[in-house]
N, C-alpha and C positions, 0 to 999 in steps of 0.2 A: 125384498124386492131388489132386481140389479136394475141400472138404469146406467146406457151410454150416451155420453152428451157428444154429438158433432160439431166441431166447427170446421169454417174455411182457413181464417184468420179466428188468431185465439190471443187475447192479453188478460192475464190475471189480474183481478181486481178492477176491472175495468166499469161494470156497469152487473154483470151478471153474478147473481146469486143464486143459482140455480144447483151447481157442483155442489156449495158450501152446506146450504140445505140439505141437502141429497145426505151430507158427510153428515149431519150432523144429525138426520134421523135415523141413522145404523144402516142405511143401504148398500149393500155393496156399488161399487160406483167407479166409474172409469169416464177418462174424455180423449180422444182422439181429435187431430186437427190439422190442418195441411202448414198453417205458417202456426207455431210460437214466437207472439210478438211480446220481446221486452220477457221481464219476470224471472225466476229460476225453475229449473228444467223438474218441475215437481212429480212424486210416486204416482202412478195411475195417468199418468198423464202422456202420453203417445202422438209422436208429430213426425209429417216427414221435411220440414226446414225450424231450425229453430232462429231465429231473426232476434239476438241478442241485442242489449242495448238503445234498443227503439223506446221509447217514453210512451206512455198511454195517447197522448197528444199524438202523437206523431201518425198513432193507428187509426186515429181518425182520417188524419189525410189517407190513408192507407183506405180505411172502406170508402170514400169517396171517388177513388180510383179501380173499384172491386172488378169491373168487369176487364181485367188487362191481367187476373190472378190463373186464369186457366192453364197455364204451364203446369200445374202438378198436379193438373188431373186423375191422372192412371193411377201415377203414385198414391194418393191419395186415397182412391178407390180399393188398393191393392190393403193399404193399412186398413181400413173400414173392414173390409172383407176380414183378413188377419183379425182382427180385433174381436167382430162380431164374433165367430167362431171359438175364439179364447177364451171369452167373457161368456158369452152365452145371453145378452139380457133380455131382460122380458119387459122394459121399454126400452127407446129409441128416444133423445131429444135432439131432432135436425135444429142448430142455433143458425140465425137468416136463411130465408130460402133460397139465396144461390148456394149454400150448401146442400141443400135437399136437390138443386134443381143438377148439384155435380153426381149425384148419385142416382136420378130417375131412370136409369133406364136398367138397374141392377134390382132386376124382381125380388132375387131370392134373399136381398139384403133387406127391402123394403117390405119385406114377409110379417118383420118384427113389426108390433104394435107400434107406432111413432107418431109424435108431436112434432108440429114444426112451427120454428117462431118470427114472425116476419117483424122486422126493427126500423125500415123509415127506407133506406136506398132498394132494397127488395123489392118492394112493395110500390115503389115510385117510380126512377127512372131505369132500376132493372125490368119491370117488365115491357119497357120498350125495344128490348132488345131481344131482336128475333129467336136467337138460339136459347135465351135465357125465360120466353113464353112459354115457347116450347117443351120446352123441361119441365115448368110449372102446369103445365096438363095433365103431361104423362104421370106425375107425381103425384096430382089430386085422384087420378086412380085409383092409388093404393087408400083412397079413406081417409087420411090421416084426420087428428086432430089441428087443427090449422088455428095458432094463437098469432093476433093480431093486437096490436094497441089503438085503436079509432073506429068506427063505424064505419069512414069513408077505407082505410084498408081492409075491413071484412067484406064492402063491398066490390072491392078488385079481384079479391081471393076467388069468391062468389064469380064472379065473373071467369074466370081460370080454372072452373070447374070445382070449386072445392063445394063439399055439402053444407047447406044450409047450419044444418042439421049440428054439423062439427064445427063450426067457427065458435071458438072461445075469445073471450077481453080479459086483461091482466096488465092493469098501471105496473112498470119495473121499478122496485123498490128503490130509494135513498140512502143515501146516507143524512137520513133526518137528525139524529145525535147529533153532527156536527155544527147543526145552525140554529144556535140561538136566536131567540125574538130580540130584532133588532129593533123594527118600528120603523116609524115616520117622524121624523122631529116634528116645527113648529112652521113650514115650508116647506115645499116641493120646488126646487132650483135646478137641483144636480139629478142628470138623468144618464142611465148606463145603457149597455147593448153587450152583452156577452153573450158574443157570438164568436162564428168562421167567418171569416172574410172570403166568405164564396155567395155565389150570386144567391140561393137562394133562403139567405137569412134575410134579405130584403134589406139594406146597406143604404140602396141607392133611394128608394121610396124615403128611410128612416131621413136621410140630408135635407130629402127639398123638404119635408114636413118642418124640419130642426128651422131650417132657412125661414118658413113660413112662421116657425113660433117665436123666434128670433125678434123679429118685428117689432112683437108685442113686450117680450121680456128678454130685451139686451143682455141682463145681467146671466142667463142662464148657461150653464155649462152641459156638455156630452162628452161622453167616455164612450167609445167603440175597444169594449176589451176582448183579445179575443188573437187566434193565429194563425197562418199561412201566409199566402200572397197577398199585401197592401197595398202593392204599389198603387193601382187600382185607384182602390178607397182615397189615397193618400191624394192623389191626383183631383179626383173629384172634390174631397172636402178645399185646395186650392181653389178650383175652379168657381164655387160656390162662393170665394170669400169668405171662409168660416175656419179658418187657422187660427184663430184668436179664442175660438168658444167650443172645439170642437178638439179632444185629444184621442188619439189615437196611441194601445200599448197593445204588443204583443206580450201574451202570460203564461207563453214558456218561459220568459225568464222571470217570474213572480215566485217559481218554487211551487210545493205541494198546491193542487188545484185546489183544495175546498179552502185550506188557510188563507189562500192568496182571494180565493170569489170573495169569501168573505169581511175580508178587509175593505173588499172593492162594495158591499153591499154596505157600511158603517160608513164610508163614506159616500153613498148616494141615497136618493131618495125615492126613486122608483125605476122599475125595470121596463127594457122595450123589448119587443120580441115581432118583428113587423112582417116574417118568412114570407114568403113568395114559392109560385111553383117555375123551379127553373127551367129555360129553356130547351135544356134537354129531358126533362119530366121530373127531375129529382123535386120532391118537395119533405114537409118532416113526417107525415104518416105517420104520428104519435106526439103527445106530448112536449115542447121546448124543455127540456130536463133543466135548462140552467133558469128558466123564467118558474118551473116549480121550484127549486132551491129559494129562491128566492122568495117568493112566497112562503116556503117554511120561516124565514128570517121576517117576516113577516111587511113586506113590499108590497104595494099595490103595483100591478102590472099593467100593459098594455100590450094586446096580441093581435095578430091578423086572425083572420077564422082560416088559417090553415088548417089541413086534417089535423087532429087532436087536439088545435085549441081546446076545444068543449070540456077534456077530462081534466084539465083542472080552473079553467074560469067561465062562469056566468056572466054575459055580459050585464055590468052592472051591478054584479055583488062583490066580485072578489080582483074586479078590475075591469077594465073594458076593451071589446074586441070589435075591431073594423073588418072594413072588407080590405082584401089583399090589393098592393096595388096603390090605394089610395092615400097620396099623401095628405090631401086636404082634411079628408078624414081623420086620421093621425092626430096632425096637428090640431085641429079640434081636442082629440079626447087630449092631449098634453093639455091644453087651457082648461079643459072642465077640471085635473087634477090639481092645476097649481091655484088654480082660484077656490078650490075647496080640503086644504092639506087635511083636514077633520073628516074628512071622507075617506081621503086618502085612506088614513090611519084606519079606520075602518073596514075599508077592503083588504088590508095587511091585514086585522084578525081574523078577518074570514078564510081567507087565501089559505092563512098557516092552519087555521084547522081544518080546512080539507084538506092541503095536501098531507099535513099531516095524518091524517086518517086514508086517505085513501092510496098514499106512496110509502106504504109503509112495510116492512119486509112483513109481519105477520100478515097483512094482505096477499099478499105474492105469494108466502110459503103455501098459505090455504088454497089458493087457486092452482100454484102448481104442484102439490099433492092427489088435488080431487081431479086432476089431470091424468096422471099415473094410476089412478087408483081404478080411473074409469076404463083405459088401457087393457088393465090386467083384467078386469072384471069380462070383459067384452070379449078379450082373448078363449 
């Protein structure tokens, strides 16, 4: 089997494992992409800007900004074509759909069998954006197989014309190796938020709740770890009177991510993950990756019912989930955790064995094979 993977923006080692699989079930295999962000310039690998030097971190700010990438459009277009031709494959994997939505209107590219995988900004507050709807129409033309992570983005997909029929789910695998069970000591005090300091990790909700649990338990600390623009945040937790109980670190300078989360999760005692749909429509349309890490390390959580909460908590088994928005709510589930740490502890082992079972790359590899496989078969 050949299979060409596309992106817009491309960082190696980033989250995707889809190439690597690819390499390592004997497929021929090639990626094409308009940015190479960061990494070295590797065989099979085709770009028309290489953006040296950039950190993985950094690329996030980077797809948060995705709708301002269209400058290398043509280009782009021009290497896909080139490519497709060279390579010849017999699938297609469009990675986010404003990658698919920069190529809808090139029939004879879109001829090839393809999958296309929407990740959280696509899916949210890209399709508010008129030119970038648009695209996602023309493109659900072609059939494709349309991999989403949530119900609530199969049903936008759905909505943008994709078939029923084609919408696939696939949790994107971990790096679960890295995180050991950590647990719950004998207290739940210290509480973390590893996030972006952008509005729609819910930042501001997380404060008045902290402010509100506060109250009750002086003694307790918050960690908001996490990077970009603080000043913000910084200002508010002032404003609040909560410089005292309330630290804020950016972890770019912590060094490799999972060594550095992990440190941070040894010394706290549960995670918050409070997301919101931001103003402009961006919300996470999958999964908090850093609140299932966590979970592998084996944390009890607390989530908003943004889209994907659901894939990896129950509310009530493996941690608990509010409504978005609400800080009184919030601050509620904090007091049912600190008054019950033996629960705690308990939604920690649940957490780590699902996500360990269900974020696990043998999950992902099976899903995005019988993906491919259904492709060629159809073809």
């Amino acid at each position: 089997m050949r299979v060409l993977h596309l992106w817009d923006n491309y960082a190696p080692g980033l989250f995707d494992q889809s190439l690597a699989i690819c390499r390592e079930e004997g497929f021929d295999t090639a990626l094409a992409c308009l940015n190479l962000i960061g990494g070295d310039q590797q065989s099979g690998i085709r770009f028309v800007r290489h953006l040296g030097g950039t950190s993985g971190q950094g690329l996030a700010e980077r797809f948060r900004n995705r709708l301002r990438r269209f400058t290398g459009e043509p280009a782009f277009r021009r290497l896909v074509r080139a490519e497709t031709a060279h390579f010849r494959p017999d699938v297609i994997h469009v990675h986010y759909g404003t990658t698919g939505a920069l190529l809808a209107d090139d029939r004879n590219l879109l001829a090839t069998p393809f999958v296309v995988s929407f990740y959280g900004f696509d899916i949210s507050q890209g399709v508010r954006d008129p030119r970038i709807g648009s695209a996602y129409r023309r493109m659900m033309k072609h059939r494709p197989l349309v991999h989403v992570l949530c119900d609530e983005a199969a049903k936008r997909a759905i909505e943008l014309g994709a078939d029923p029929d084609r919408v696939v789910d696939a949790n994107l695998p971990l790096p679960i190796e890295r995180y050991p069970y950590v647990g719950v000591r004998d207290a739940i005090s210290r509480w973390l938020m590893p996030a972006r300091f952008v509005e729609k990790k819910g930042h501001d909700v997380l404060l008045d709740a902290f402010a509100r649990h506060l109250q009750r338990y002086p003694d307790h600390r918050l960690t908001c770890w996490g990077y970009g623009d603080s000043r913000q945040l910084r200002e508010r937790v002032r404003s609040l009177c909560l410089d005292q109980s309330v630290s804020i670190i950016n972890n770019e300078l912590e060094g490799p991510f999972d060594d550095a989360y992990l440190a941070q999760l040894r010394d706290h005692d549960a995670v918050l993950a409070p997301s919101v749909r931001a103003a402009r429509g961006d919300d996470e349309g999958g999964p908090a990756l850093t609140a299932v890490l966590a979970q592998v390390a084996g944390k009890p959580v607390i989530l908003s019912d943004f889209p994907g909460s659901e894939r990896s908590v129950s509310d009530g088994v493996e941690g608990y989930i509010v409504p978005q928005g609400d800080a009184e709510a919030l601050a509620s589930a904090m007091g049912m955790l600190t008054t019950d740490p033996e629960l705690g502890a308990e939604m920690g082992k649940r957490g780590r064995a699902r996500a360990m079972r269900e974020f696990s790359r043998d999950a992902y590899r099976g899903a995005l094979l019988g993906w491919y496989r259904r492709l060629t078969d159809e073809a």
